[in-house]
Backbone as CSV, one residue per row, in Angstrom:
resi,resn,N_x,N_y,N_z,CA_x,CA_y,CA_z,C_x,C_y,C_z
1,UNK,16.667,-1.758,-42.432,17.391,-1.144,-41.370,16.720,-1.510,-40.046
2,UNK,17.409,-2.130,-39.245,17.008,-2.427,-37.814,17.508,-1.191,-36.334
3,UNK,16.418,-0.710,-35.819,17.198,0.134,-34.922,17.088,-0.472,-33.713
4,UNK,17.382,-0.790,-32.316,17.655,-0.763,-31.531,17.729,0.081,-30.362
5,UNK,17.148,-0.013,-29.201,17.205,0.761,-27.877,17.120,-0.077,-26.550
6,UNK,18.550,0.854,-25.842,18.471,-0.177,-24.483,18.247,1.040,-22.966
7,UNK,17.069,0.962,-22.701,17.174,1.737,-21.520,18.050,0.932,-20.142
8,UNK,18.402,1.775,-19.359,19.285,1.380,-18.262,18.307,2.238,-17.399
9,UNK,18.567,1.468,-16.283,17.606,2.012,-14.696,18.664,1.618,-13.788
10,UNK,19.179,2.480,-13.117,19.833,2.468,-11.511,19.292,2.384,-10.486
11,UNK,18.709,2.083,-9.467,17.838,2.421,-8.392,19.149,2.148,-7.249
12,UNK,18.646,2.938,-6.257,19.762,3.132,-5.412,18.498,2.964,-3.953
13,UNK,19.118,1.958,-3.546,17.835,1.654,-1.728,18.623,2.235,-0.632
14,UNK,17.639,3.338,-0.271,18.434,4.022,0.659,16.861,4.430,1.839
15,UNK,17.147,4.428,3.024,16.905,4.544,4.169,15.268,4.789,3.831
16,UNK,15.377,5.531,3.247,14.010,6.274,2.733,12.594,5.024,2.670
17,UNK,13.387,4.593,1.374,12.745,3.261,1.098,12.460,2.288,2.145
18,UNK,13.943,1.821,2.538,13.397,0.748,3.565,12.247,1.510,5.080
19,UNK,12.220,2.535,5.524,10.994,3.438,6.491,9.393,3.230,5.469
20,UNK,9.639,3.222,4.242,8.324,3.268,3.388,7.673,1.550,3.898
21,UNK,9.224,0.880,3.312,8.423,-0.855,3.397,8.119,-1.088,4.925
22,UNK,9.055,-0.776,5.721,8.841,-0.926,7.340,7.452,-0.139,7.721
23,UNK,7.469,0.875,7.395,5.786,1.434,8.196,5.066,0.627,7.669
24,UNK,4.834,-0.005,6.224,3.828,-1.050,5.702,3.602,-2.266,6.929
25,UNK,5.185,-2.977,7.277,4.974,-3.681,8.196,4.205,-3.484,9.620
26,UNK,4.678,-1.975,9.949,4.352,-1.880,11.538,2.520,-1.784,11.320
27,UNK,2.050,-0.781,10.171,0.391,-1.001,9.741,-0.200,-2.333,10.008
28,UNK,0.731,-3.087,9.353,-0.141,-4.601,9.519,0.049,-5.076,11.011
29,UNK,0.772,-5.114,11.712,0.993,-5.379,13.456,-0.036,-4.330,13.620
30,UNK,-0.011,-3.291,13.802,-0.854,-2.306,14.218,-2.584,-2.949,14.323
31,UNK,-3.213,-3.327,12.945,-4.038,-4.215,12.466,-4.018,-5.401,13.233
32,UNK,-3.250,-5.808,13.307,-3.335,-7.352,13.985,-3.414,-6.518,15.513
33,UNK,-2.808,-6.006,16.178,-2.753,-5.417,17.664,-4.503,-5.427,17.897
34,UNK,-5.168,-4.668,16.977,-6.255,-4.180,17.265,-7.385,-5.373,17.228
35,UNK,-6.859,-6.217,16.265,-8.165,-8.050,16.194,-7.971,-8.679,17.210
36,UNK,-6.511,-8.674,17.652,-5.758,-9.841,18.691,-5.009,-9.506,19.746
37,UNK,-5.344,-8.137,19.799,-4.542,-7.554,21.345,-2.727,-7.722,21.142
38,UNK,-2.407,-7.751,20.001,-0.645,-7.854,20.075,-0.375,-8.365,18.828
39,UNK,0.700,-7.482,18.669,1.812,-6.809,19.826,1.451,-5.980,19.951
40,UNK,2.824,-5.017,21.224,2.088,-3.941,21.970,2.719,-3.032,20.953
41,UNK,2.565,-1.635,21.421,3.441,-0.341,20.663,4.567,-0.476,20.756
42,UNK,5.160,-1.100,21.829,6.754,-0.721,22.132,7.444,-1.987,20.975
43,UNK,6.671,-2.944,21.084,7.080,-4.119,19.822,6.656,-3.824,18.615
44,UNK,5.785,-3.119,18.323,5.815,-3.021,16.663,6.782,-2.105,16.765
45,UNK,7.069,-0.823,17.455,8.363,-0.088,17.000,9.474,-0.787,17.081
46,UNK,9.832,-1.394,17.817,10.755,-2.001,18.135,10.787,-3.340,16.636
47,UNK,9.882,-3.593,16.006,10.388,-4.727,15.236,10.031,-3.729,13.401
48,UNK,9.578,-2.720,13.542,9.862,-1.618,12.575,11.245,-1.158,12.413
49,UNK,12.002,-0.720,13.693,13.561,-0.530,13.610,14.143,-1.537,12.814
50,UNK,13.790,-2.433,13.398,14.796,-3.608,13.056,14.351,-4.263,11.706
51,UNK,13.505,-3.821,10.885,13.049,-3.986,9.512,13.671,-3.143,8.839
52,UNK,13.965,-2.061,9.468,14.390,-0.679,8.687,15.911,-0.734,8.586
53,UNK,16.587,-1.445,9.581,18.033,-1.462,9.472,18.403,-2.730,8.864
54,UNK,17.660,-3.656,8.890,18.256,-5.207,7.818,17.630,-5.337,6.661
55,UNK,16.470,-4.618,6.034,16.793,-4.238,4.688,17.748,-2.970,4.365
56,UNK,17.820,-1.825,5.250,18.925,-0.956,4.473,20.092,-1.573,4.203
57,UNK,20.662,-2.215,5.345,21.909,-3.472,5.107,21.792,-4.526,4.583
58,UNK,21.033,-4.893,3.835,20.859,-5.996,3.169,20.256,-7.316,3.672
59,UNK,20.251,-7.362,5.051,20.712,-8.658,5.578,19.377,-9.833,5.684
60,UNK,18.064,-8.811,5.528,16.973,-9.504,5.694,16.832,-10.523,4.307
61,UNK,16.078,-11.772,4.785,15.817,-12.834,4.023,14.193,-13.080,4.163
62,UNK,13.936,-13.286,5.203,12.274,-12.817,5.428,12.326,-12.831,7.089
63,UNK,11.156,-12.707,7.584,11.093,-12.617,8.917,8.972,-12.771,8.901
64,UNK,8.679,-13.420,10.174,7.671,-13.946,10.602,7.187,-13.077,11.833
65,UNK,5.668,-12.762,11.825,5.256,-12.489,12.884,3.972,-12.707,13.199
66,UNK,3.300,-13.083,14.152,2.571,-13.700,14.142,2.202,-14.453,15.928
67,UNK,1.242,-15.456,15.572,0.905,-16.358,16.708,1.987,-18.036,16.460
68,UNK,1.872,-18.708,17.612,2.544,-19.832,17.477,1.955,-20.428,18.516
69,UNK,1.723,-21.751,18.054,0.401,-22.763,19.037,1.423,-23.967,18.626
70,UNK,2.006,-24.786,19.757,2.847,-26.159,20.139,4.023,-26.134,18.948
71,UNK,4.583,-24.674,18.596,6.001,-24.412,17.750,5.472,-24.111,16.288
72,UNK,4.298,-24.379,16.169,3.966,-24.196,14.452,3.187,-22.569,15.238
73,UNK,3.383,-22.029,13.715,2.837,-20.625,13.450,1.445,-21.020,12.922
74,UNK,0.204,-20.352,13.414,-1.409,-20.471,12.682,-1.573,-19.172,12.680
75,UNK,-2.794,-19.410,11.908,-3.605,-18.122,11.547,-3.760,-17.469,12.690
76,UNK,-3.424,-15.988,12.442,-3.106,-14.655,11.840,-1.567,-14.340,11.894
77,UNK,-0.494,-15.661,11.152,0.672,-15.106,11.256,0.919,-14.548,9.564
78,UNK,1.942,-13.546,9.975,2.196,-12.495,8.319,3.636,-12.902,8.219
79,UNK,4.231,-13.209,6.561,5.560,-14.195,6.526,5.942,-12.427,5.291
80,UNK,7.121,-12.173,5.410,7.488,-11.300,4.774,9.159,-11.655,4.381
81,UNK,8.862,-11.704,2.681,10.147,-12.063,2.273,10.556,-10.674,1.353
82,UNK,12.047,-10.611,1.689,12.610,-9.952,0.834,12.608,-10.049,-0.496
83,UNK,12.979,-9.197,-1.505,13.599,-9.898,-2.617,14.232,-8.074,-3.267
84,UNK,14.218,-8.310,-4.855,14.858,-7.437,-5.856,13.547,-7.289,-6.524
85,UNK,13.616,-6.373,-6.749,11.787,-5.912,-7.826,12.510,-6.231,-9.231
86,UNK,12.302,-6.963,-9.831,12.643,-7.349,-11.107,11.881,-6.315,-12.533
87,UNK,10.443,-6.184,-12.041,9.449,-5.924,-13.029,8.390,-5.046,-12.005
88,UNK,7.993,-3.735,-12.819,6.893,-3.448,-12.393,7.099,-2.636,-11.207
89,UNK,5.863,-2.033,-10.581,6.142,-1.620,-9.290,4.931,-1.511,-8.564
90,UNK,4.917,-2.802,-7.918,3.537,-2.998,-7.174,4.192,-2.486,-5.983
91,UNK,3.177,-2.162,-5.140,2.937,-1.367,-4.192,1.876,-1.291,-3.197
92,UNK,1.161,-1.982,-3.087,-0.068,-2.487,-2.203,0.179,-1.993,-0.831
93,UNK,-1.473,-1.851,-0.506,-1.276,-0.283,0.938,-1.788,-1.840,1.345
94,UNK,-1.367,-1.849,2.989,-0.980,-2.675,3.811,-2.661,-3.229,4.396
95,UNK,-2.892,-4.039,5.485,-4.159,-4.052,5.835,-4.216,-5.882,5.739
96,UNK,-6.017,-5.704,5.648,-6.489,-6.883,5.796,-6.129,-7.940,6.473
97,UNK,-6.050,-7.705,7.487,-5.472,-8.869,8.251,-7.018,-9.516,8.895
98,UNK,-7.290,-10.965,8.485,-8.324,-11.327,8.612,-8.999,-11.743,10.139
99,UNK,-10.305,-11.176,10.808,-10.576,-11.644,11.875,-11.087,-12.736,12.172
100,UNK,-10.876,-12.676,13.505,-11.550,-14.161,14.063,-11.255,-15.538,14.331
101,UNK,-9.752,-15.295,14.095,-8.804,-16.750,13.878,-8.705,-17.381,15.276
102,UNK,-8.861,-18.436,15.897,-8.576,-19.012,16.610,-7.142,-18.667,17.242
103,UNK,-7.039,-17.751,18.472,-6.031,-17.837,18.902,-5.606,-18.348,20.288
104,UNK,-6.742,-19.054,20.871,-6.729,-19.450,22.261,-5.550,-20.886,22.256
105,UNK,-4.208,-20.323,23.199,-3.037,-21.162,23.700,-2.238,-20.515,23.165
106,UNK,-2.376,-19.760,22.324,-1.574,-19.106,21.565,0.003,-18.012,21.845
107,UNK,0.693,-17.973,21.422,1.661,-16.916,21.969,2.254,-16.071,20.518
108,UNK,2.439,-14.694,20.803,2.839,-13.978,19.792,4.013,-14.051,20.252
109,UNK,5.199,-14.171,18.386,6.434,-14.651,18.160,6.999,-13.370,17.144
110,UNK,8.117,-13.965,17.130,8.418,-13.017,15.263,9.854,-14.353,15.322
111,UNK,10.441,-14.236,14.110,11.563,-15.390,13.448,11.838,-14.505,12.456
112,UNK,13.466,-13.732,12.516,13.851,-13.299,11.321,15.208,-14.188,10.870
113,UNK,15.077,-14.385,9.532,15.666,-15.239,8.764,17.265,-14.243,7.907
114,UNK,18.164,-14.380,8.478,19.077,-13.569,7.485,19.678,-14.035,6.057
115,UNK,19.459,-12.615,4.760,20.262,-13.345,3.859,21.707,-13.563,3.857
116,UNK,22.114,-14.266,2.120,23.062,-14.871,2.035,24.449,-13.433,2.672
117,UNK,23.914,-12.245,2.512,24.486,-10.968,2.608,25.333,-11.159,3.843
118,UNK,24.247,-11.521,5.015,24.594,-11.906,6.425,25.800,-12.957,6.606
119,UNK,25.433,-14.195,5.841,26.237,-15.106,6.152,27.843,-14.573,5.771
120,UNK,28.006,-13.560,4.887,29.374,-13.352,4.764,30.255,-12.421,5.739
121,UNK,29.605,-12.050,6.541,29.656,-11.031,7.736,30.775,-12.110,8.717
122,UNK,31.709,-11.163,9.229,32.375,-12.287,10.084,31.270,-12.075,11.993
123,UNK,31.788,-13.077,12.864,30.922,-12.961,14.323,31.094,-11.418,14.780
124,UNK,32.055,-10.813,14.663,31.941,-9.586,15.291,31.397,-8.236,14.161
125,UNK,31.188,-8.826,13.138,30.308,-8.000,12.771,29.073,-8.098,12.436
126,UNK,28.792,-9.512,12.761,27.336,-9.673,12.884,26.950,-9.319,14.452
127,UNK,27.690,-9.202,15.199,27.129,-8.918,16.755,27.316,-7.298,16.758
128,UNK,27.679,-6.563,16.205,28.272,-5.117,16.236,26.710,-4.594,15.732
129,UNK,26.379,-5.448,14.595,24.583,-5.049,14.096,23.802,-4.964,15.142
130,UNK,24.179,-6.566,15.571,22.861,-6.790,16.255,22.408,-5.854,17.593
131,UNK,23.754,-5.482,17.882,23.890,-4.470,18.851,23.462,-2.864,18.849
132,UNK,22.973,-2.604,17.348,22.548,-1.217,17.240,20.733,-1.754,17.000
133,UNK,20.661,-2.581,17.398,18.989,-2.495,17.211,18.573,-3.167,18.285
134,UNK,16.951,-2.728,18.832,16.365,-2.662,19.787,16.109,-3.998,20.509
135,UNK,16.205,-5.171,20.026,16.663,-6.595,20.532,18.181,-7.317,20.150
136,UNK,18.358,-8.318,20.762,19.348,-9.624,19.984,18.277,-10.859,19.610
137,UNK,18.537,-10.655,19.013,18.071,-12.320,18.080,19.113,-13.294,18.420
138,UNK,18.702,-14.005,19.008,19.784,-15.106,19.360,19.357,-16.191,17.764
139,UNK,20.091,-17.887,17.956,19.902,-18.710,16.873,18.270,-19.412,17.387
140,UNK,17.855,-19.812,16.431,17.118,-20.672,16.706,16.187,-21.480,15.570
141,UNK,15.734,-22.940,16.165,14.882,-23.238,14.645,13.631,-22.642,14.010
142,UNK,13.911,-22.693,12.768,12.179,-21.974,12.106,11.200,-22.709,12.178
143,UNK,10.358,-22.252,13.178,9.082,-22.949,13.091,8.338,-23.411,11.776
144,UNK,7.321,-24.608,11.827,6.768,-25.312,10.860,5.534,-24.448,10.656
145,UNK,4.674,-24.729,9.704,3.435,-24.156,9.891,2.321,-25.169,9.853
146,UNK,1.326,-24.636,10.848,0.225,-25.545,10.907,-0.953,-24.994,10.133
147,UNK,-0.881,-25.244,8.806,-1.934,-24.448,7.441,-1.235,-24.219,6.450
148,UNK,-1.202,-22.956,5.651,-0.508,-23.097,4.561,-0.816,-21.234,4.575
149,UNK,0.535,-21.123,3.528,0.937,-19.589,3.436,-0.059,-19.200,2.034
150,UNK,-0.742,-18.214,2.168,-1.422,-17.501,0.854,-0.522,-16.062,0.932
151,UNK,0.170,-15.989,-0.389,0.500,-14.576,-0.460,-0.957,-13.537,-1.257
152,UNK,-0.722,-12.079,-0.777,-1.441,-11.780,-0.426,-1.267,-10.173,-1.117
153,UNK,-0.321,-9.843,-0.724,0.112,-8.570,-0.778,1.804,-8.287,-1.294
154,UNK,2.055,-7.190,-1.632,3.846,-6.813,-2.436,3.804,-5.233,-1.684
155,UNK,4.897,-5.192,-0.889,5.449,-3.777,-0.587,6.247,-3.442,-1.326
156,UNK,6.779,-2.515,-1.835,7.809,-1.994,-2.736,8.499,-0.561,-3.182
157,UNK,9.366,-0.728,-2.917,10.354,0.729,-3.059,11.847,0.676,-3.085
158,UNK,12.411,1.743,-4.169,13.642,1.707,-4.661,14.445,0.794,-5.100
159,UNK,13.418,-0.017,-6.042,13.985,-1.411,-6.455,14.089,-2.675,-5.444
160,UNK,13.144,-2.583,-4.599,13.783,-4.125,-3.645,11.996,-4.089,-3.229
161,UNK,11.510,-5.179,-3.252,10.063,-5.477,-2.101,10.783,-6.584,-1.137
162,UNK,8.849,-6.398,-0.507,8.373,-7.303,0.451,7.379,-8.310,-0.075
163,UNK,7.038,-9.257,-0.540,6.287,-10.537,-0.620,5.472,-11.073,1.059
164,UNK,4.652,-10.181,0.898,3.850,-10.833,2.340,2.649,-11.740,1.981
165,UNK,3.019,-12.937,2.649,2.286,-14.088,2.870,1.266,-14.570,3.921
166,UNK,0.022,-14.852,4.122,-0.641,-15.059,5.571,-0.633,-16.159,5.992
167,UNK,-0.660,-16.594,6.934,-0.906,-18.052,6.718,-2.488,-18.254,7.275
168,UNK,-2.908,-19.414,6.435,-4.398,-19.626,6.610,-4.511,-20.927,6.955
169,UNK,-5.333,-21.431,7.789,-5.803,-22.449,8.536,-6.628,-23.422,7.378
170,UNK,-6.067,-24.912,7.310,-6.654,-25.680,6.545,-8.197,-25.720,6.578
């Protein structure tokens, strides 16, 4: 006799969640503010909102923040990708953002990347979004990187993470 069992899990991502993964983000700016002088307060809140409303809507794909020296991103930039928690539930408390990186010429950036979610959105309802949060993101190209991305860390809640990546200087 063979028996069989299939558990089922629902998770439902609601506001809650995405404020849990977003304060993770604004911690690590916060961290970086304090090694590298930036961003200021009014920009980590300001790019916390806007974490908090394009994962509740789906729309985030990843987004970059960080320094940028002649269009490439260097060390101390943080790469944060969306995804679906498949397995498990990592959860890693935010931090370590490493000191001492060369930032002289430097300018602090951010690059958010929308998902496929976005692309099905017609123009006026992708501008109707963009319009309830604290910037516009206009188009533009994704910078290259000058080093290479080490992931590092997993935010996670109500079935969906964050995959944060650093990038580190060859």
């Amino acid at each position: 006799m063979t028996f069989s069992t299939t558990v089922s899990e629902t998770t439902s991502f609601t506001i809650t969640n995405a404020r849990h993964m977003a304060a993770k983000i604004a911690t690590d700016l916060k961290r970086m503010q304090r090694l590298y002088g930036q961003p200021n307060d009014t920009d980590i809140a300001d790019y916390e909102a806007e974490a908090i409303a394009s994962m509740k809507a789906g729309y985030l794909n990843h987004v970059w923040y960080g320094f940028k020296r002649n269009d490439q991103w260097i060390e101390p930039t943080l790469k944060y990708l969306a995804r679906d928690l498949y397995s498990g539930s990592v959860d890693d408390d935010p931090g370590r953002i490493r000191p001492g990186a060369d930032i002289e010429g430097a300018k602090f950036s951010s690059f958010l990347s929308y998902s496929s979610k976005w692309d099905q959105l017609t123009g006026t309802e992708k501008d109707a979004f963009k319009n309830t949060l604290p910037f516009y993101r206009t188009g533009a190209k994704e910078p290259l990187i000058n080093g290479y991305l080490s992931s590092d860390r997993t935010y996670s809640s109500g079935g969906r993470s964050l995959e944060r990546a650093t990038v580190r200087s060859f």
